[in-house]
C-alpha positions in Angstrom: 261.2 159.1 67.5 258.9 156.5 69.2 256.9 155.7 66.5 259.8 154.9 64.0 260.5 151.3 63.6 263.7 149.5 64.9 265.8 149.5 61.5 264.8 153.2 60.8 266.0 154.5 64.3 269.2 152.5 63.4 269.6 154.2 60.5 269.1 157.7 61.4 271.9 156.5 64.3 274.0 155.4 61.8 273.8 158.8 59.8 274.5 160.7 62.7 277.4 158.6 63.5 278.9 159.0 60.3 278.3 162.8 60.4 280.1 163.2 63.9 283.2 160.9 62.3 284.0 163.4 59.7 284.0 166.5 62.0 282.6 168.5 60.4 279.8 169.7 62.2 280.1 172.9 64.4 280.3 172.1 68.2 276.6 173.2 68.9 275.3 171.1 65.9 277.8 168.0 67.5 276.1 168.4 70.9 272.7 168.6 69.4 273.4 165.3 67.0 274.9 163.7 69.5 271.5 164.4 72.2 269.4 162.9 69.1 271.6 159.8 68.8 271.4 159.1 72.7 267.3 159.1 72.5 267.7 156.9 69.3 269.8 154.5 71.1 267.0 154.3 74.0 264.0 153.8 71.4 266.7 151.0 70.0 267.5 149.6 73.3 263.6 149.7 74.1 262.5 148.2 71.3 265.2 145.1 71.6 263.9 145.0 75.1 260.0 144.4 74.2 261.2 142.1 71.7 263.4 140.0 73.9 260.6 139.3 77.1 258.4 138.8 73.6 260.2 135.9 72.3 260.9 134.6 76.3 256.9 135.1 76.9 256.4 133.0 73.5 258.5 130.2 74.2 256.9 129.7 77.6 253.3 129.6 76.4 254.0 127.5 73.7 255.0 124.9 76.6 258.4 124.7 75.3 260.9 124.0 78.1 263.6 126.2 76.9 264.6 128.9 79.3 265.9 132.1 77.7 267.7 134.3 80.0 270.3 137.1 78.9 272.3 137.4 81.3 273.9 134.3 81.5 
């Protein structure tokens, strides 16, 4: 799942999502769907979080004197 891009791991979230909504998936095959949506939200969550010190690492080398910080 690493190597799929952002926008594909969101879709295959997506999918899932939509399968567990109409309930019709067996219990098992719900707990398995649901352990594959979890790692897809990490690769997500990574993936935002390379591109967010990215685009903070960018704007300080270019000399700009914007601060970008998240948690405010």
């Amino acid at each position: 799942m690493e190597d799929l891009s952002f926008e594909e791991s969101l879709e295959k979230l997506e999918e899932i999502v939509n399968k567990l909504e109409n309930g019709d998936v067996p219990l098992d095959d719900a707990i398995d769907e649901f352990n594959k949506a979890m790692q897809l939200v990490k690769v997500c969550n990574d993936k935002l979080n390379s591109a967010e010190e990215a685009i903070a690492k960018i704007v300080k080398d270019n000399g700009d004197v914007v601060e970008f910080n998240s948690t405010e």
